[in-house]
N, C-alpha and C positions, 0 to 999 in steps of 0.2 A: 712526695710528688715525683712523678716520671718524668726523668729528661729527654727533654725536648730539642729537636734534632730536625735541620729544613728537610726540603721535600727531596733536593738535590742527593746528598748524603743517605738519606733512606734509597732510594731507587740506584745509589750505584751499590751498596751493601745488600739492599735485597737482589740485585742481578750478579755478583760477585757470589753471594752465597748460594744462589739458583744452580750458576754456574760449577762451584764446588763441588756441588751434591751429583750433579751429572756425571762431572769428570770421576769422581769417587765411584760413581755407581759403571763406569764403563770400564776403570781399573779395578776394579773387584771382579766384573764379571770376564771380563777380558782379559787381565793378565793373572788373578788371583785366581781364576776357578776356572783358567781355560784345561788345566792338565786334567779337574776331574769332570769338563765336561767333555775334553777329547777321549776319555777311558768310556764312556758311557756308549760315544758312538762307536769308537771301537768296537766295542762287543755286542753293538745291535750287529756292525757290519759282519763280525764271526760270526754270528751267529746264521746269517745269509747266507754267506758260504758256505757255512759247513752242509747245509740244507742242502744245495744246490752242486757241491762236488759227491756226497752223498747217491744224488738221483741223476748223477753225470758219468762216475767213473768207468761205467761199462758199454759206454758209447764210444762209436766210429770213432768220431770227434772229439775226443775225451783231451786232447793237447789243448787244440783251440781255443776249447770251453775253458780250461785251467789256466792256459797263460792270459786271455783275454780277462779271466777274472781276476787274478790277481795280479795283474795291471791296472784294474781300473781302481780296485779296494786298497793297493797298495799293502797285500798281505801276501805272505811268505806260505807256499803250498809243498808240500812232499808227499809223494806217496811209496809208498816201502812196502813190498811181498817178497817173505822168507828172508826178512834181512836182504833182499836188493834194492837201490835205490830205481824205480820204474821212472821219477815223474819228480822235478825241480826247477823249481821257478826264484834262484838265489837272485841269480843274474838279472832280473828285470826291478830288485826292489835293493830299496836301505834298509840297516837293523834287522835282516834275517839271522835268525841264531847259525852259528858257525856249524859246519856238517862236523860229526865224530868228537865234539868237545865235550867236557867233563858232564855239564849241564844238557845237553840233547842226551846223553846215554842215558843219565839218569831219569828223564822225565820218560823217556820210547820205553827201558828197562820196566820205570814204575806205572806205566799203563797196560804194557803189555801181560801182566803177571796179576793185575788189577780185575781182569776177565771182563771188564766192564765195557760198554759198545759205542759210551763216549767218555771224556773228562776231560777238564780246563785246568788248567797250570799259571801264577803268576810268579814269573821266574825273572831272576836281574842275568843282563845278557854279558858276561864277562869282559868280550872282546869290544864291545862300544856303550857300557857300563848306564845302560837305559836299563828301565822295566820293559818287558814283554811278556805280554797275552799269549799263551799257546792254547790251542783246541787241539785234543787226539780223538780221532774219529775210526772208528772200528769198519772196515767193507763187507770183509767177507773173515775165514777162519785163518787165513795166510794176507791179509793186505789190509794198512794202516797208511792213515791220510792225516798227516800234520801239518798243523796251520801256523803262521805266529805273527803277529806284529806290533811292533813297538807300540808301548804306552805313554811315552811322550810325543808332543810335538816335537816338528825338526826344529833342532836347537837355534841355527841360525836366523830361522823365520822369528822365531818367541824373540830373540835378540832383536832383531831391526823393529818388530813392532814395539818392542818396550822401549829403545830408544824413540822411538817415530813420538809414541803416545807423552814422551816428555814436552816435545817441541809442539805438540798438537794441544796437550794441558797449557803450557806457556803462552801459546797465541791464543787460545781463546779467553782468558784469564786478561791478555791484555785486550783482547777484543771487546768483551763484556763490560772491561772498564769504560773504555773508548763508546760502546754504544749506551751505555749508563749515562751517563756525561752529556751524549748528546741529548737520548729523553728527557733527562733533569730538566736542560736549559730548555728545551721545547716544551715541557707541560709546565715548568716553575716559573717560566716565563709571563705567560699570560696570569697565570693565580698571582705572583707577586702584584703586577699592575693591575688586578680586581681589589687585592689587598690596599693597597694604596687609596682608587676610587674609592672602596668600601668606608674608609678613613673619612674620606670627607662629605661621604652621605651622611655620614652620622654627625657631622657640622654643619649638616643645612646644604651644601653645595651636591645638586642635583645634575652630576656632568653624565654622558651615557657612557654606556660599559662599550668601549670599541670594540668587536670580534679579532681577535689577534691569533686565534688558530682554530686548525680543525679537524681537534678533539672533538669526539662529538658530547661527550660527558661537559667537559669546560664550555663547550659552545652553547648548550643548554643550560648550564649556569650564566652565562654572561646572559643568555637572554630574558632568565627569569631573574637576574637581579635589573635590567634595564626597565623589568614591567613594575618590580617593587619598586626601582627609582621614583619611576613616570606614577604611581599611586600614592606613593611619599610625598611627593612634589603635589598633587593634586591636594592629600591629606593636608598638607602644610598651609596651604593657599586656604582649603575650609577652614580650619586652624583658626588662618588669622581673621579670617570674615567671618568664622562666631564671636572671635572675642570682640571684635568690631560693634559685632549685632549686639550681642546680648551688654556689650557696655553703655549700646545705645538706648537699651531697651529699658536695662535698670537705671540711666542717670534720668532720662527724659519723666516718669514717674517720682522718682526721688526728687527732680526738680520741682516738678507742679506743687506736690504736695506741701515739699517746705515754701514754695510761695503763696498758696494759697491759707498755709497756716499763719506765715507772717503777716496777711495781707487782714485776716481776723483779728488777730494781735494788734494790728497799728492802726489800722482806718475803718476797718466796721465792727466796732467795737458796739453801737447802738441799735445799728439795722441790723435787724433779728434775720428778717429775707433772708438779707448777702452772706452774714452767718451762715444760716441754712443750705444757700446753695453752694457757697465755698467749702462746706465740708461735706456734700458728695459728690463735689471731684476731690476731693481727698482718698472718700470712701471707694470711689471708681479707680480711681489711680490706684488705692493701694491694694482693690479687685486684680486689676490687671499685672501688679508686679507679682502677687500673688501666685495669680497664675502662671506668670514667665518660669516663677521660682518653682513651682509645682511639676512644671512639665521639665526641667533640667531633671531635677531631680527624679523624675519619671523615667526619662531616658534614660538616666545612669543607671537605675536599677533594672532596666531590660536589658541594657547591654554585658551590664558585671553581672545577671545572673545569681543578682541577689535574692531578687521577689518569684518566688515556683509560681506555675501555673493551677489555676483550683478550678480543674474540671467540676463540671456538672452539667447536665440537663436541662436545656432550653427552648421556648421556640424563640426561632429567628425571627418571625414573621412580626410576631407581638412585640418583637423588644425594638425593630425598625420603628411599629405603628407608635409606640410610648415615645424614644427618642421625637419623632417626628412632631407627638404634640406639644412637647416642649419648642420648639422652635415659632408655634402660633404668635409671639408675641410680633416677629420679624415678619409675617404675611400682615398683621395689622398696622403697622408702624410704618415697615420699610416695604413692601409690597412685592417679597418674594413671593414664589409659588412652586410649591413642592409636590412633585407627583410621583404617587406608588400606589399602583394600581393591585397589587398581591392581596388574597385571601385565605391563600391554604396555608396551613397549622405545618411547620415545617420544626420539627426536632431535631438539635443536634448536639456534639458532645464538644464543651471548650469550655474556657473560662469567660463567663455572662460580662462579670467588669473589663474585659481586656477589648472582647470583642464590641462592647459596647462603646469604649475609648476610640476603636479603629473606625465604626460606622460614625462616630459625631465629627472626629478629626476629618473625617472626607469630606463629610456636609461644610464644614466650617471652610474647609481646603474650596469644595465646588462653590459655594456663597461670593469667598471674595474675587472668584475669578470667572463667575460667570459672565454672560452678554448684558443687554438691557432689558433684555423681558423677565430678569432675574428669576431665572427658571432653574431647581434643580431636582435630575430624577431619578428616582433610587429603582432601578430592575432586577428583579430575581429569576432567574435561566437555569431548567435545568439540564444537566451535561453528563456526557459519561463520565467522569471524572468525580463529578458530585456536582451540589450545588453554588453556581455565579452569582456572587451578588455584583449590582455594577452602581457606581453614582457617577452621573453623569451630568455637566454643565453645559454651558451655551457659550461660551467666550471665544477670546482668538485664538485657541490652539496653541501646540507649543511646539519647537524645532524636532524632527527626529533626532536629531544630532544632541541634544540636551534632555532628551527624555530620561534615561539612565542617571542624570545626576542630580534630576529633582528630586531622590531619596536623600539627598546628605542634608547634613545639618545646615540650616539658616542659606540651603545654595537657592538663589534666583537667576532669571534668566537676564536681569538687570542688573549688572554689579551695584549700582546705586542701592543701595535699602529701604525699601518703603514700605511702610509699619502695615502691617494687614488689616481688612476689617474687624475681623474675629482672630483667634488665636497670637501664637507668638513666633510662629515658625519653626516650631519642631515638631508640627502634627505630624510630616510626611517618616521621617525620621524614626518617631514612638508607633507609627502605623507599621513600616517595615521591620522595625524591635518583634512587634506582637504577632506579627504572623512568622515572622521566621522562628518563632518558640513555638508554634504550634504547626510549622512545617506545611501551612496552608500556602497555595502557590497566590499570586499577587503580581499583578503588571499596570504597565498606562497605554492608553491608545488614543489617540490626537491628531486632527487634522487641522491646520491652519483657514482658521474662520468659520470653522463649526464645530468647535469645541473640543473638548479632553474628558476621557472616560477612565477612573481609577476603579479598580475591581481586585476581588479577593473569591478563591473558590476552595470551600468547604470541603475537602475530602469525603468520599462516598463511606468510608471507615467511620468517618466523624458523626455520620448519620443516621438516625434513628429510624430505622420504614413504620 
């Protein structure tokens, strides 16, 4: 495994060694390669000259032009006809080669004799023991124009900047540290105390994440760990009002049954009747747990992703009208009334059993919370999107403010629990499971005292023309 190292320690070692690589990369190019980069410009700048004393030397002005230039290029100019010196520019520069020394004769001697109309020389200058550049430049048949200047820098300048660049490497070195140190404490600051918080969200203790800087990186962290908080906390709270629910769901069932079996066992051991009707509320009760246990179980497998979806080819229209006539038993008994008015042959592409789970779950959902005209109505709409199904009840509406969490498990707008007509409370739940595998969009719409409309819409892809 890799050692592991805080954040502090990283961030002064990565700006310590940031800083390394610069200082190396300005002493390389700076003091390491300033000699062969000062040769290079050297001899663009002879080579300017020589151009220009060249297409100068037979003007008025020919002084001017010479001394002005070799003042400004800081290069050493001679011009010599018949062996006389016409034209020296010693006096205005350093590191001019010495007149009449060992080294000028021999280069004048070995150009002159050369016949050639230019030629470069890199010669070590005796008398101030540098290299120097010389150009010999050919005029006319009697006049020769020599150029030279040293291929070092001035010695003294390379010195104060090599000194300078020690003290300048030192204080950045300690600067780097110094600003290291302070980022550390400034970014490791706030991540330690997330780190902390972080500790005790995962013990249950939902405190908010405080903003303590701004980074905007960390500040977008603290606020997306503040949303996971506050959805943890919410999570946790359903948590416990399933276990709640569903403990009530299965003791209340488990209750009846073993007292109505005891109740066969001890005291109607003769009447055939009480028999009879004591054991279907056995049979009913142990319908209903059945069912509790059915739809758990339903919902885990939509949500792990266990059970694939088994497309196929259906009409919508028909499998509403079938569902629907199963419910006749509740318009004769209990004197609902169900209206759906659709005709058309409506083909589409999903799995028959899921979608058929999400339309009964609604009705079951619309049933116990209709009005009293026990009215519920199933619409089909069609949209650019594709086809709306909508089931729609008659009841008191529900808060907009609560609309979003009527999808979670066993959440009421009544903390109290009170057992449903039909279902067990996880229709809304295994309804949002099944269309989000099928990526079909799904909402509620509700007004306080005229009801609540749960709808799902079929993608126009989904759809058969």
């Amino acid at each position: 495994m890799k050692s592991k190292s805080s954040i502090k320690t990283k961030i002064l070692m990565y700006l310590i060694s940031f800083s390394g690589i610069i200082l190396f990369f300005l002493w390389f190019f700076q003091i390491l390669l300033l000699n062969f980069y000062y040769e290079y410009e050297t001899r663009k700048t002879m080579s300017y000259v020589r151009k220009v004393v060249y297409n100068s030397y037979e003007k008025e002005n020919v002084i001017n032009i010479l001394d002005n230039l070799s003042y400004r290029n800081n290069i050493c100019i001679e011009i010599v006809q018949n062996n006389n010196l016409l034209y020296t520019s010693d006096a205005m520069n350093r590191g001019c080669l010495v007149e009449n020394n060992e080294t000028e004769i021999y280069y004048k001697l070995d150009f002159i004799s050369s016949g050639k109309s230019a030629k470069n020389y890199k010669i070590k200058n005796e008398i101030l023991g540098n290299q120097t550049l010389v150009y010999a430049l050919k005029l006319d048949d009697f006049t020769y124009a020599y150029m030279n200047a040293s291929l070092d820098p001035i010695d003294s300048t390379l010195t104060i900047l090599s000194k300078q660049f020690i003290f300048v490497s030192i204080g950045v070195l300690i600067l780097s540290i110094l600003i290291s140190y302070y980022l550390s404490r400034r970014i490791s600051k706030p991540i330690t105390i997330m780190s902390e918080n972080v500790k005790k969200l995962a013990k249950g203790i939902y405190e908010p994440f405080e903003q303590v800087t701004d980074v905007k990186e960390i500040s977008e962290l603290i606020d997306t760990l503040n949303y996971a908080s506050k959805e943890l906390s919410k999570t946790d709270e359903l948590r416990k009002d399933l276990m709640a629910n569903v403990s009530h769901d299965l003791k209340t069932p488990l209750t009846m049954i073993k007292a109505y079996a005891e109740m066969n066992r001890d005291l109607n051991i003769k009447d055939k009747n009480k028999i009879k009707d004591n054991l279907n509320v056995i049979i009913e009760e142990s319908d209903r747990l059945n069912l509790l246990v059915n739809d758990i179980l339903e919902l885990s497998k939509n949500e792990s992703n266990i059970k694939q979806l088994e497309i196929e080819e259906f009409d919508l229209n028909l499998l509403i009208k079938t569902i629907l006539k199963r419910y006749d038993i509740y318009k004769e008994k209990e004197g609902y009334n169900f209206i759906y008015t659709n005709n058309k042959k409506i083909i589409i592409k999903a799995d028959k059993s899921k979608i058929e789970q999400v339309i009964y779950n609604l009705i079951n959902n619309a049933m116990n919370y209709t009005g009293k005209d026990k009215t519920v109505e199933i619409i089909i709409k069609e949209e650019k999107e594709g086809i709306k199904v909508l089931i729609k009840d008659t009841g008191k509406g529900i808060d907009k403010e609560k609309l979003n969490n009527i999808w979670e498990k066993y959440y009421t707008t009544n903390k109290n629990y009170k057992r449903n007509i039909i279902g067990t409370g996880l229709g809304l739940p295994i309804v949002k499971s099944i269309l989000e595998k099928h990526k079909f969009k799904y909402g509620v719409e509700s007004k306080k005292g005229k009801g609540t409309t749960f709808y799902f819409i079929v993608q126009s892809k989904n759809i058969i023309s």
